[in-house]
C-alpha positions as CSV (number, residue, x, y, z in Angstrom):
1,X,-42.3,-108.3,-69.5
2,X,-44.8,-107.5,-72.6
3,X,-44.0,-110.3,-74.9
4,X,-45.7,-110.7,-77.7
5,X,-48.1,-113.5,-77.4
6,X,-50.0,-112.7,-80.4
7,X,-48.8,-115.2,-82.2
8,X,-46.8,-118.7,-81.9
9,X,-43.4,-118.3,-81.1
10,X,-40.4,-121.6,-81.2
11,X,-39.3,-122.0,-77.6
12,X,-37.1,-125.1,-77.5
13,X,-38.5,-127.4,-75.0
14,X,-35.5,-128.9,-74.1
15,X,-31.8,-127.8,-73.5
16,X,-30.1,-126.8,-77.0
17,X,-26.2,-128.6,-78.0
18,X,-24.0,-126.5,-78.9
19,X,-20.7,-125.1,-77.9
20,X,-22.2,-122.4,-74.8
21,X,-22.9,-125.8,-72.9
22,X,-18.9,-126.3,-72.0
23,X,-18.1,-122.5,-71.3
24,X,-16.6,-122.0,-68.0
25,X,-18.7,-120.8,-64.7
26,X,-16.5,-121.1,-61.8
27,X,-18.0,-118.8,-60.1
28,X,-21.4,-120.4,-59.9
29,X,-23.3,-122.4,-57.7
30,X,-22.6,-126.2,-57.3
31,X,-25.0,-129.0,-56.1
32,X,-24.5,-133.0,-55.6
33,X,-24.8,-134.4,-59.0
34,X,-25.7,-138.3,-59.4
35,X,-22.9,-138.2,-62.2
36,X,-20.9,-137.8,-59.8
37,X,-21.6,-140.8,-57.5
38,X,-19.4,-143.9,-57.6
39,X,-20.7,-146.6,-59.3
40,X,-23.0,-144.6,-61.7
41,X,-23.2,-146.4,-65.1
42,X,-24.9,-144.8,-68.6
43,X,-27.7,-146.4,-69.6
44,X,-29.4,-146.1,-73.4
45,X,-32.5,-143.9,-71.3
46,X,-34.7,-143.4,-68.1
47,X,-36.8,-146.1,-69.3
48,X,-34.3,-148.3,-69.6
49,X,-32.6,-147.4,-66.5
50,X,-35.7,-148.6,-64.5
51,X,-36.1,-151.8,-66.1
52,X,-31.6,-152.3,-65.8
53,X,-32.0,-152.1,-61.6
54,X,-35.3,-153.8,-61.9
55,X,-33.2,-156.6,-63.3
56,X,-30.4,-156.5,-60.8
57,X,-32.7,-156.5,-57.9
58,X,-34.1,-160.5,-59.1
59,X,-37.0,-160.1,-57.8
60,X,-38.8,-163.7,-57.3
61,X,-42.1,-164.5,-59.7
62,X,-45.0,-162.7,-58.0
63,X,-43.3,-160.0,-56.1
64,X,-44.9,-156.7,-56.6
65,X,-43.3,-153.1,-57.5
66,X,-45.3,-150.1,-56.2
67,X,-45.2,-146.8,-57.9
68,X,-47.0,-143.7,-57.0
69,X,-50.3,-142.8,-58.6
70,X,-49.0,-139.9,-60.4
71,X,-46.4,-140.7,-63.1
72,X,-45.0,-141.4,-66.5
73,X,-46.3,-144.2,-68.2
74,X,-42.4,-144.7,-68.5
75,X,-42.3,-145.6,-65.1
76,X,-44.8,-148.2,-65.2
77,X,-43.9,-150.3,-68.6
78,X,-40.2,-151.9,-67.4
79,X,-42.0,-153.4,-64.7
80,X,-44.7,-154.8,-66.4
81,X,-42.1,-155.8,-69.3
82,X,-40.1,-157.4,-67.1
83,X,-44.0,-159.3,-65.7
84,X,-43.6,-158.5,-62.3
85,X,-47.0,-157.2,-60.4
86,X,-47.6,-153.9,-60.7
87,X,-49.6,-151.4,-57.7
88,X,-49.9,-148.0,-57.2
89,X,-49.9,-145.9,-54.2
90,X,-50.9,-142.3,-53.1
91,X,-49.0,-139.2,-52.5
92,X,-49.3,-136.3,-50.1
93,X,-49.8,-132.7,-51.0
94,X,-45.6,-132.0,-50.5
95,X,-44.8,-135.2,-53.5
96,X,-43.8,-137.8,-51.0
97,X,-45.8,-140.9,-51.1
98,X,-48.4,-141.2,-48.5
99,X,-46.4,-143.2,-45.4
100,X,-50.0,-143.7,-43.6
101,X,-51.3,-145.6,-46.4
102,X,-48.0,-147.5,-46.9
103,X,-47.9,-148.6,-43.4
104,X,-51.7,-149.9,-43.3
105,X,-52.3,-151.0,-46.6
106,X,-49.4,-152.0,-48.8
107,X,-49.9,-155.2,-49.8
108,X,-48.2,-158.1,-48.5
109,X,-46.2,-159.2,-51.6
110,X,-44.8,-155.8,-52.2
111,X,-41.1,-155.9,-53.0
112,X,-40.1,-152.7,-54.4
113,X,-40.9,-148.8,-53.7
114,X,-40.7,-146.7,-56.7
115,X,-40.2,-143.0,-55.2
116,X,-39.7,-140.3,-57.1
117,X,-38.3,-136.8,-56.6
118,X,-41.0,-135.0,-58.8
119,X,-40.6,-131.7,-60.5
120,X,-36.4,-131.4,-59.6
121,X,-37.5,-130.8,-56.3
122,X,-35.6,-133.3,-53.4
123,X,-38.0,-134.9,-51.2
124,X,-36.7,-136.0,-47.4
125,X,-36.7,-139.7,-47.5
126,X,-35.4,-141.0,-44.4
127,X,-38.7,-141.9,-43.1
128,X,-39.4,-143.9,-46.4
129,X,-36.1,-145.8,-46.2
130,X,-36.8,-146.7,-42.7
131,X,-40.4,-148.0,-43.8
132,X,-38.7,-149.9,-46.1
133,X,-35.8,-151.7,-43.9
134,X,-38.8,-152.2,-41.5
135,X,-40.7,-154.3,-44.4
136,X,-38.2,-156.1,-46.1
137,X,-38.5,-153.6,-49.5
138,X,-36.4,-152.1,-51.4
139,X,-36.6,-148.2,-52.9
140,X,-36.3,-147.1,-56.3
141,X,-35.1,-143.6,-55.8
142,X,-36.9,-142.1,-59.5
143,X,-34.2,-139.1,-60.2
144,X,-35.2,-138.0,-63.5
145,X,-36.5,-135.1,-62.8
146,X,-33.8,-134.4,-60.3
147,X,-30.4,-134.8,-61.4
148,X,-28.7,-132.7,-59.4
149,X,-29.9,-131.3,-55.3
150,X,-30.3,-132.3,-51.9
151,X,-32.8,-132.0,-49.1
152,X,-32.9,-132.7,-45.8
153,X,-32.2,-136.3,-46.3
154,X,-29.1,-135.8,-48.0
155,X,-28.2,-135.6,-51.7
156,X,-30.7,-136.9,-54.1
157,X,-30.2,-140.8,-55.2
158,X,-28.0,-141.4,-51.9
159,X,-31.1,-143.5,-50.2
160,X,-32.2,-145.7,-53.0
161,X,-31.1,-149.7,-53.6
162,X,-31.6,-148.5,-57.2
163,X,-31.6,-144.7,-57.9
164,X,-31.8,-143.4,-61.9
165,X,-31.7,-140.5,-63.8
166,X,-32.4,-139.4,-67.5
167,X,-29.6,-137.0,-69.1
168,X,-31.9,-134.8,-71.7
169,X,-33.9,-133.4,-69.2
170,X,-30.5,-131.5,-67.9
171,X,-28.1,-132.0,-70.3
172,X,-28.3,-131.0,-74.4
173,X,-28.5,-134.8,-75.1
174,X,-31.2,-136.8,-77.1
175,X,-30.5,-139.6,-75.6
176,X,-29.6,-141.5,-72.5
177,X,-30.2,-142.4,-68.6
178,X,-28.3,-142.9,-65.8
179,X,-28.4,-146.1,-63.7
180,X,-26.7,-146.8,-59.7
181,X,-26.9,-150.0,-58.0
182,X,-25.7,-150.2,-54.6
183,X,-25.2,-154.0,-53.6
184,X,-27.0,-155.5,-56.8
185,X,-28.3,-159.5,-56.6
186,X,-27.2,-159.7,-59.8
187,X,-24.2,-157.7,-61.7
188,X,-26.0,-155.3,-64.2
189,X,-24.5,-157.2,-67.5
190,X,-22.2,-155.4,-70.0
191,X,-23.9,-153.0,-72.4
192,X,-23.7,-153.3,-75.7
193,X,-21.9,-150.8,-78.0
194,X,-24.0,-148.2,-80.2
195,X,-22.9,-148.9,-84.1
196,X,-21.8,-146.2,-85.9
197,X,-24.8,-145.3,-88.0
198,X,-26.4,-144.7,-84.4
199,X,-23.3,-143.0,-83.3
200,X,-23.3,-140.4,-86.4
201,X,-27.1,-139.7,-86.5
202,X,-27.4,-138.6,-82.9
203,X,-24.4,-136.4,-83.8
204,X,-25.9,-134.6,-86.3
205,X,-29.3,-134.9,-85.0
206,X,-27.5,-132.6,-82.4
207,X,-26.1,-130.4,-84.8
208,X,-29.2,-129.6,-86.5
209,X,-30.9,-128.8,-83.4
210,X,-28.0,-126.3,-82.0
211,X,-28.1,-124.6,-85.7
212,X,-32.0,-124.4,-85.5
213,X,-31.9,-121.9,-82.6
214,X,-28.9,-120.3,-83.4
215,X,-26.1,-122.3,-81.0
216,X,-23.3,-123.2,-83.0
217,X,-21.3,-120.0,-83.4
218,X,-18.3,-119.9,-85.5
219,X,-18.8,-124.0,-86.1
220,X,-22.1,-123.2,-88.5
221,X,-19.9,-122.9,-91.6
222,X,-18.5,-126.3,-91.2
223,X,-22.1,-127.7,-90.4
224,X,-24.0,-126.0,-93.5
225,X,-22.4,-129.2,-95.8
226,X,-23.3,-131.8,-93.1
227,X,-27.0,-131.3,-92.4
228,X,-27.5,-130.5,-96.3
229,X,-26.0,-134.2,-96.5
230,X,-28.2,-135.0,-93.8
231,X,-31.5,-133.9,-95.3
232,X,-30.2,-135.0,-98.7
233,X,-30.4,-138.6,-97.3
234,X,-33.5,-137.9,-94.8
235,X,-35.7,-136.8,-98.2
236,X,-37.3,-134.7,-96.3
237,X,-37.2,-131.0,-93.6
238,X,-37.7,-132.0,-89.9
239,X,-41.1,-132.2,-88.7
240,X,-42.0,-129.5,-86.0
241,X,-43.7,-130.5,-83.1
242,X,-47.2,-131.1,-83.4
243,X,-49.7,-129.0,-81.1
244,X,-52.5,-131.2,-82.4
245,X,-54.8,-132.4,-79.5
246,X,-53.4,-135.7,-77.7
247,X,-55.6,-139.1,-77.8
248,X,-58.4,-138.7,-74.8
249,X,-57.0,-142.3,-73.3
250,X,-53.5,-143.4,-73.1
251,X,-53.0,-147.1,-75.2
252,X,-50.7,-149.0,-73.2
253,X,-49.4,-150.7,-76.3
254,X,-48.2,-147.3,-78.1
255,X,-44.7,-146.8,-78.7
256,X,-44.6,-144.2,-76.0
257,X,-44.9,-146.9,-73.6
258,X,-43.4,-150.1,-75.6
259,X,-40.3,-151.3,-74.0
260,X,-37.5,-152.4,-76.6
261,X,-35.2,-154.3,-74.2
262,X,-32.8,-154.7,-76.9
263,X,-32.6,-150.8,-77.2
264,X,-32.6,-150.9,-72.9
265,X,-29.3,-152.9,-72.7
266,X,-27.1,-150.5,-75.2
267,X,-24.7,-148.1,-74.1
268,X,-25.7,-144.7,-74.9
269,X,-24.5,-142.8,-77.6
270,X,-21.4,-140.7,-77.3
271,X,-22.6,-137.6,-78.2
272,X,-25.2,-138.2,-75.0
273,X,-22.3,-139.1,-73.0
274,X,-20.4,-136.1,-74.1
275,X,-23.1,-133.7,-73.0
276,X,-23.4,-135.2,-69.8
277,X,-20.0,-135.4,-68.8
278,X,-18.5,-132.0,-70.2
279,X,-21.7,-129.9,-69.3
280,X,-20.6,-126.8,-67.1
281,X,-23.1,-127.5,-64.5
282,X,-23.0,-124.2,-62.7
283,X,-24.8,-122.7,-65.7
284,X,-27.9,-125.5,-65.8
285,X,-28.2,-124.7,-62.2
286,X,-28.3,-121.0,-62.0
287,X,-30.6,-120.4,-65.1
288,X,-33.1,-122.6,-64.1
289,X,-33.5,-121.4,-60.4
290,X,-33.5,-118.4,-61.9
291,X,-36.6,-119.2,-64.4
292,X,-38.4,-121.2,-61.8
293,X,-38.4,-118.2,-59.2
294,X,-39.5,-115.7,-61.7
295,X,-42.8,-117.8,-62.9
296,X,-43.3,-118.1,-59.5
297,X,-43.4,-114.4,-58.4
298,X,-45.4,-113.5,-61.8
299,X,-47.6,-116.5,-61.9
300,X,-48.8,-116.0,-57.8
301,X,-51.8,-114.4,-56.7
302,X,-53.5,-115.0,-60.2
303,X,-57.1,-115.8,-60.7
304,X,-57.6,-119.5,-61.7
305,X,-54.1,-120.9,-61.1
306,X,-51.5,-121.0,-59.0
307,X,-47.9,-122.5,-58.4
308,X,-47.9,-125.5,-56.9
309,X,-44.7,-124.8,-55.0
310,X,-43.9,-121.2,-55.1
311,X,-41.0,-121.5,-53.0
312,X,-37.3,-123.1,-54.8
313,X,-34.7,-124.3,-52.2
314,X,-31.6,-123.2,-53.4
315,X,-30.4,-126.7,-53.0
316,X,-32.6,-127.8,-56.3
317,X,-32.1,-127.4,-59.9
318,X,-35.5,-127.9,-61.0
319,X,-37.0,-129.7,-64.3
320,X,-39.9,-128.2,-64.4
321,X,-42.1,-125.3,-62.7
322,X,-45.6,-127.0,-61.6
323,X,-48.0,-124.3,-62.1
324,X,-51.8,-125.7,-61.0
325,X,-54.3,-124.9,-62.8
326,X,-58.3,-124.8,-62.2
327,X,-59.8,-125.3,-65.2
328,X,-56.7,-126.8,-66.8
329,X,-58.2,-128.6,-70.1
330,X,-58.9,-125.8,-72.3
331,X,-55.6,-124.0,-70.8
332,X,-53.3,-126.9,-71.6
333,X,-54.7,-127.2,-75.6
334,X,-54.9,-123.3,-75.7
335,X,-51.2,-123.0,-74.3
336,X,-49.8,-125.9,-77.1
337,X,-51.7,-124.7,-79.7
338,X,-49.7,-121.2,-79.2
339,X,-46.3,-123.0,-78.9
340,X,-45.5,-122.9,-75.1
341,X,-43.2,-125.5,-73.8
342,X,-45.7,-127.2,-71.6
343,X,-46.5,-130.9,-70.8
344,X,-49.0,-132.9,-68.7
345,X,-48.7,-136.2,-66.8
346,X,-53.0,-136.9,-67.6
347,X,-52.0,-140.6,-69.5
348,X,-51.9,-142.6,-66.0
349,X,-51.5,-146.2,-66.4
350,X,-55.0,-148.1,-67.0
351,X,-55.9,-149.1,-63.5
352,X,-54.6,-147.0,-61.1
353,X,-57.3,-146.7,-58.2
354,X,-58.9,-144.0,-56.4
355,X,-57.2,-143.4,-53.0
356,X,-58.3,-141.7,-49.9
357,X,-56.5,-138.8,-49.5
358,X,-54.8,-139.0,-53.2
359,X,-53.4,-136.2,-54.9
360,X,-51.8,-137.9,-57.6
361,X,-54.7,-138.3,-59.7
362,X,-55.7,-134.8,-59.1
363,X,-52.3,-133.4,-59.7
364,X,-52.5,-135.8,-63.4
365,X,-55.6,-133.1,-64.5
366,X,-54.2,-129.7,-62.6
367,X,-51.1,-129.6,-62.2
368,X,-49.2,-128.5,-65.9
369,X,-45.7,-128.5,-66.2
370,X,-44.0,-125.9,-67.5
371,X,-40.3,-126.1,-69.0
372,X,-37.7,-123.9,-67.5
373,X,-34.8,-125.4,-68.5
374,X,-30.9,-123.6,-69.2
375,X,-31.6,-122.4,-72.7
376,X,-34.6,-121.0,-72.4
377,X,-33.6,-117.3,-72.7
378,X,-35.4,-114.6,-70.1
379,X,-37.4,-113.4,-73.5
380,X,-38.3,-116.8,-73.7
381,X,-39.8,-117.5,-70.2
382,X,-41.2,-114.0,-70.2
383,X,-43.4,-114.6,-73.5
384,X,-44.8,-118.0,-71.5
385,X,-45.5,-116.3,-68.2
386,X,-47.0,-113.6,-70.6
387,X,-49.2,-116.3,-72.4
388,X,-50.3,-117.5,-69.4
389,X,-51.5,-114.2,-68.3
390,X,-53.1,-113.1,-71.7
391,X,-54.7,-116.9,-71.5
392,X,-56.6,-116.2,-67.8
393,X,-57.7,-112.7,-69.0
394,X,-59.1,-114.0,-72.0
C-alpha cells in the first residue's frame, strides 16, 4: 500500500460510464434495490424527488417537516420551496434520529419525518414508524445514500409514506432521482419529457467522462469525432474540479440550494435512466464493501481520527466511508488541495439549533466523507488511505 502521495493524483469522485458498468456478475452478491420496488418512478434528481412526495403528501398551510440536524442543504430547500415550516431534530451516535427528543419535544404541528439512512448504511426503523402512526406523521425515508440494503427493519425504503433515492451516487449517471409513494393524497403528476438538446448533452457529457479515465474500450475510436464536436461547440476544455477553499457560511440563496421546480417535474434523461436500469449491480455492491472494509482496517487505531463505523454489514452497499476526524479543518483543505475524493456536510441550514444530546452538528465538523464508490480502483483507494496517513504524520 505505498502510493505515492507526493503529488495530486485524478481519482474520479463518482462512478465512471462506460461499457464495464453492464458486464455480467452472476456470481456476486445481491441486495434489495429501491429500483426494484413497485411503484418506483424516475425523477429529474434527489432534490427533486423530495420536493415530488412532498407534493403528493398535501400537506395543509402551516404543517411542519422535520429533518435531522445533520444534512444536505438539499434536503432542506424543497420544503422551504414548497413554504411549508421547516424544524430540525437530533440524532443519536448510531444515525437514527433521537426517539427521546421526538417523543417529548416535537412540536405539535409536525407533519412529516424526514429520516435518512446516512452513509449507505440501513438504519432499523420500526420504532420510528411506530412513533409516527402513534402521532399522526408521516416518514420520509431519505435513501440517497442507500440505494440498495436492508437492516433489521427490513429492506431500505420499505417503511417510508415517501422513500427517495438519487441514481449518481450508485449508478454512472449525471443525472437523476428516484421517487416511491405508497398511498399518495394526490397522484404525483406526469413528468415532462427531456428535449433532445438535453438528451444529447448528457450523452456525451457521459462519453467524455468514461474517455477521461480510460472506460470506453474499443468504443474510443468512434467517440474521438464526437467530443471534438463537442468541445468545438463548448469553445472551451472542461474545467477540473476546483480544490479552492469553500465559502466559510453556506448562502441559502446559491444555486447549490436554489430549487428549479420546473427542472423538478422533468423526467430524467435517458442516458441516467440507462445507467440505472442496465447497471450490473453485483459489481457496485462488491467493490464498494470491499473499499469501505479496507479504509476501515487501515484507517483504525490511528492517532487523531478514527472510523466512525468500522464495522460494514454485509447487507449494505455503502456511499461513502465516514472517517472522523479531530482536528478535521486543516485535514479536510489539506486532503482537497491534494485531489482526494472527500466531501463534508459543514453548510447546515441557517438555524438549526443546539440540541442536548446532538451529534449532528458535531458529525457536520468531524465526521469527512470519503468516496468509495465501484470505480475507484484498489490503487486508487490505496493512494487516499495513504494520504491520510502521510497527512496525520505530517
Amino acid at each position: 500500500m505505498n502510493a505515492d502521495v507526493s503529488s495530486p493524483r485524478e481519482v474520479p469522485r463518482n462512478p465512471v460510464p462506460g461499457p464495464h458498468n453492464w458486464q455480467a456478475d452472476a456470481s456476486a452478491q445481491t441486495l434489495p434495490c429501491l429500483l426494484d420496488q413497485p411503484g418506483a418512478l424516475l425523477t429529474s434528481s434527489g432534490r427533486a424527488a423530495i420536493l415530488l412526495g412532498l407534493e403528493s403528501l398535501a400537506l395543509a398551510p402551516g404543517q411542519r417537516v422535520l429533518v435531522p440536524s445533520y444534512h444536505c442543504p438539499t434536503m432542506v430547500s424543497p420544503v422551504l420551496t414548497l413554504g411549508h415550516e421547516l424544524g430540525f431534530y437530533p440524532i443519536d451516535a448510531d444515525g437514527r434520529p433521537s426517539l427521546a427528543w421526538l417523543e417529548q419535544q416535537a412540536p405539535a404541528d409536525t407533519r412529516v419525518l424526514c429520516v435518512a439512512h446516512f452513509f449507505g448504511l440501513p438504519l432499523d426503523l420500526r420504532d420510528l414508524r411506530a412513533w409516527c402512526q402513534r402521532r399522526g406523521v408521516l416518514m420520509l425515508e431519505d435513501c440517497a445514500h442507500a440505494m440498495f440494503g436492508q437492516g433489521a427493519g427490513g429492506a431500505v425504503g420499505a417503511l417510508g409514506d415517501v422513500a427517495i433515492a438519487s441514481l449518481p451516487k450508485f449508478f454512472a449517471a449525471q443525472d437523476g432521482g428516484l421517487l416511491l409513494v405508497r398511498q399518495p393524497a394526490r397522484p404525483v403528476a406526469a413528468l415532462q419529457a427531456v428535449g433532445w438538446k438535453s438528451q444529447l448533452k448528457a450523452s456525451l457529457d457521459a462519453v467524455e467522462i468514461s474517455a477521461r479515465y480510460g472506460r470506453l474500450g474499443h468504443w474510443g475510436l468512434w467517440a474521438r469525432p464526437l467530443l471534438a464536436l463537442k468541445g468545438l461547440l463548448r469553445g472551451r476544455r472542461p474545467v477540473a474540479p476546483s480544490s479552492a477553499p469553500q465559502p466559510a457560511q453556506f448562502d441559502p440563496a446559491s444555486d447549490y440550494a436554489r430549487i428549479d421546480v420546473k427542472l423538478c417535474h422533468r423526467a430524467p434523461t435517458r442516458a441516467a435512466t440507462r445507467a440505472a436500469l442496465q447497471t450490473s449491480r453485483g459489481r457496485v455492491i462488491a467493490r464498494r464493501q470491499q473499499h469501505y472494509r479496507a479504509m476501515a482496517q487501515a484507517l483504525a487505531h490511528q492517532a487523531g481520527m478514527r472510523p466512525l463505523f468500522p464495522a460494514l454489514s454485509e447487507h449494505s452497499a455503502p456511499y461513502v466511508f465516514p472517517l472522523w476526524v479531530d482536528d478535521p479543518d486543516p485535514a479536510y483543505q489539506a486532503l482537497r488541495t491534494l485531489g482526494v475524493p472527500v466531501s463534508r456536510w459543514d453548510w447546515l441550514w441557517p438555524g438549526v439549533p443546539d440540541l442536548a444530546g446532538d451529534q449532528g452538528k458535531i458529525w457536520s465538523r468531524h465526521v469527512l466523507q470519503l468516496h468509495c464508490h465501484q470505480d475507484m480502483s484498489d490503487e486508487d483507494r490505496n493512494w487516499v488511505i495513504n494520504a491520510l496517513l502521510t497527512y496525520r504524520k505530517s
